[in-house]
N, C-alpha and C positions, 0 to 999 in steps of 0.2 A: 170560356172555350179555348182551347188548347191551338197552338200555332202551328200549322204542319211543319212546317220548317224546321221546327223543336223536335220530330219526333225524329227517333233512328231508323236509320236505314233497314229494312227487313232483308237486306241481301248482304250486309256486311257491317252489321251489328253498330252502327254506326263509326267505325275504323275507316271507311275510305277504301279498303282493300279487302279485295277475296283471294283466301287460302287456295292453293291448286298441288296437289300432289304427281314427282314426274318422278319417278320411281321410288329411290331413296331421299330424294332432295324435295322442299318446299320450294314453290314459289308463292311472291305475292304480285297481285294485277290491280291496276285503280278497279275500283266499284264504280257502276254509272253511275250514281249520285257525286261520285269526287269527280269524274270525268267533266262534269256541268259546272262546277267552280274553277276548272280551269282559265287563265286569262287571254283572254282574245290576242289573236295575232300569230303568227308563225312560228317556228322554233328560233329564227336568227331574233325576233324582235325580244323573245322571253330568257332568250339570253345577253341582251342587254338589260335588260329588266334583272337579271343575276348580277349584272356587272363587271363581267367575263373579259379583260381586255380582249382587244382586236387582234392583237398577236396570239393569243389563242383559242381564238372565237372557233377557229376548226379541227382544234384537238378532239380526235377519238380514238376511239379505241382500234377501229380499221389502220388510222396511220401509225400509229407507234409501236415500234420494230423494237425486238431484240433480237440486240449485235454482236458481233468479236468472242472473245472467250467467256464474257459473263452472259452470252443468250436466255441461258436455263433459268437464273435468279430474274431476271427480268420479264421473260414469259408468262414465269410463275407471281409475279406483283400484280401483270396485267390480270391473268386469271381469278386473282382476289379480289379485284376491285370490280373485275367486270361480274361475279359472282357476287359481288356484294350488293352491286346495282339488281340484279334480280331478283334476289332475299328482300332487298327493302321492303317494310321494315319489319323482318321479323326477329333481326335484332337491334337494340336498341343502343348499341358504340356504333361509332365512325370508325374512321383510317386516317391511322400517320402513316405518313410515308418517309423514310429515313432513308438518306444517302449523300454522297457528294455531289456537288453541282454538276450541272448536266447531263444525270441519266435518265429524264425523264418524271422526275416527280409531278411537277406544274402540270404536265400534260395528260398523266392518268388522273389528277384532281379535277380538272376541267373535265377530261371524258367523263369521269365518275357523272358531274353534277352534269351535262348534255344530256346525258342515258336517263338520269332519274326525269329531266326536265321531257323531255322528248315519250320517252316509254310512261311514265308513271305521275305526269305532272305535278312533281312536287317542284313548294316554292325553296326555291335556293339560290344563296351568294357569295361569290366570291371575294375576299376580301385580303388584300395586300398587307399583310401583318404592319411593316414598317411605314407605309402609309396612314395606315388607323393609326399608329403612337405619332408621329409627326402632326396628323388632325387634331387629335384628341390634346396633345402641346399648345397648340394654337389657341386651344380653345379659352387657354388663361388670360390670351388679350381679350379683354372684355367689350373692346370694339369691333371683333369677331362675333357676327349673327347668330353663328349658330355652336348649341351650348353642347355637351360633354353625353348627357343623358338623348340630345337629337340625334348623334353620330352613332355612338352605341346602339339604341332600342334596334336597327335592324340586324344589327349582327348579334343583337340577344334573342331575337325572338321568330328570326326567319327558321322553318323547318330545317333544311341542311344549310348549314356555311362550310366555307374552304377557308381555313387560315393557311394563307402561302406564307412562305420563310420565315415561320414559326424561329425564333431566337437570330434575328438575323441584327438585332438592336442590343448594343451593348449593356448589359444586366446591370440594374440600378434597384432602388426597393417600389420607386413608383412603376416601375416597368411589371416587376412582378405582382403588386397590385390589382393593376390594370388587367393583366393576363389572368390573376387569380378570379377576379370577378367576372369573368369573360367565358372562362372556360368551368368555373362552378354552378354558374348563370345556366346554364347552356346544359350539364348537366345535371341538376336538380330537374330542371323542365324535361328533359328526357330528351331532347331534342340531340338529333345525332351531329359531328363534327369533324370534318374532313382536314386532316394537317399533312402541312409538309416541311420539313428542316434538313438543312446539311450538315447536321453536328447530331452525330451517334452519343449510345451511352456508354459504348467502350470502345474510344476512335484504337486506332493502334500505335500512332505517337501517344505517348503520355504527356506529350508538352501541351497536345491538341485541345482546347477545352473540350465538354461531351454539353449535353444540350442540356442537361442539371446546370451543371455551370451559368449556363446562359440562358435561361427561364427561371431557375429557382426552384429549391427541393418542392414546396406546395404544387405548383402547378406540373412539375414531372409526374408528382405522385398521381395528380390526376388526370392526367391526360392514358397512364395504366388505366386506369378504370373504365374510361368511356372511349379507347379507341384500342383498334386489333392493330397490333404494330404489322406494316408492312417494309424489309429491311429490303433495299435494292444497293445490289452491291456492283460495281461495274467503273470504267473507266469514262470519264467525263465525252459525252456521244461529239458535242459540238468542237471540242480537241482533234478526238477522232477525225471528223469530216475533213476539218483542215489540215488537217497532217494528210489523210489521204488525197486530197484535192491539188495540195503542193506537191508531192509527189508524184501523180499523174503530170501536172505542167513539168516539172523534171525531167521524168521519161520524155515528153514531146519536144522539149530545148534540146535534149541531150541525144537524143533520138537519130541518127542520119537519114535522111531524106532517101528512098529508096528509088534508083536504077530505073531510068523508062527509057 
């Protein structure tokens, strides 16, 4: 006798998700049978269960502004990401997100994974690029418990990951290894993957490495394959703020006191 459990869902072919048509555009919605494997607890508790640091445990997509003269490239990232959170999964790449420091990559990765975790309970995590290769190091001292294959298996096999500062560790062959298996792993299984890097593929200094350089032709080539490049081009936001912030106290030193 047959295990119900085993059988597919009659409302969504056993995929977890039902298709909805809103004009031209597909969406996809949990199915109530995905809705019931959801993990107990609230959305702060399943986003540490993502492992989402605490500095940006409330990135979404509400807070993050585009600013100054590049508003338009940056509107238009968020628009992608938050369109892609909707689509899920009806396609089967993630998103890199490419840019200079500080215009907000980390923060549309994070809303990305909030939206799916929240909207669509899928399981996902975030994971600090150059902290996984500093673990994964570690793990040569063999008086370290925990072994190379225990660190790995969740960022091989979790539904969505975020590799944040994707090429942020200087390019070695074990690095590109590590990254190859990671990111082949990841796409064989079909499983989507969210990145983010400061190193373009055609910076505009030529002196600049590009992120070829600094990942390795193998894993460039694949990361074309399994994610829709998102290019954010823009003036570094946290520069910004401080430059405007000094300048404001400026004005108010330099400022004369007015006449009562």
């Amino acid at each position: 006798m047959s295990d119900e459990r085993d059988t597919p869902c009659v409302l969504c072919g056993g995929t977890g998700f039902r298709i909805t048509e809103h004009g031209a555009c597909s969406r996809a919605r949990p199915c109530e049978c995905r809705r019931a494997t959801v993990p107990a607890g609230g959305l702060e508790s399943r986003l540490t269960l993502a492992r989402v640091p605490q500095r940006y445990a409330s990135c979404d997509f509400t807070s993050y502004y585009a600013y100054g003269d590049h508003a338009f490239p940056l509107a238009n990232a968020k628009a992608k990401a938050l369109r892609y959170t909707e689509e899920y999964p009806l396609s089967d790449r993630g998103l890199l997100f490419m840019g200079p420091p500080g215009v907000g990559k980390t923060h549309l990765a994070v809303a990305t994974l909030r939206k799916l975790i929240a909207d669509k309970g899928i399981a996902c995590l975030f994971v600090d690029v150059q902290d996984l290769l500093r673990r994964l190091q570690a793990t040569f001292d063999r008086a370290l418990g925990m072994s190379q294959l225990e660190l790995l298996q969740p960022v091989l096999t979790t539904e969505v990951v975020a590799l944040d500062d994707l090429g942020g560790r200087q390019f070695s062959p074990w690095v590109e290894e590590t990254l190859a298996h990671i990111v082949t792993t990841r796409y064989n299984d079909e499983k989507a993957t969210i990145v983010t890097t400061n190193y373009l593929d055609d910076p505009p200094d030529r002196r600049t490495q590009t992120l070829e350089d600094r990942i390795g032709v193998r894993v460039r080539s694949r990361l074309h394959e399994m994610c829709h490049l998102v290019l954010l081009q823009a003036e570094d936001f946290r520069h910004a703020v401080k430059l405007a912030d000094h300048h404001q106290l400026t004005d108010r030193i330099e400022r004369p006191k007015e006449q009562t």
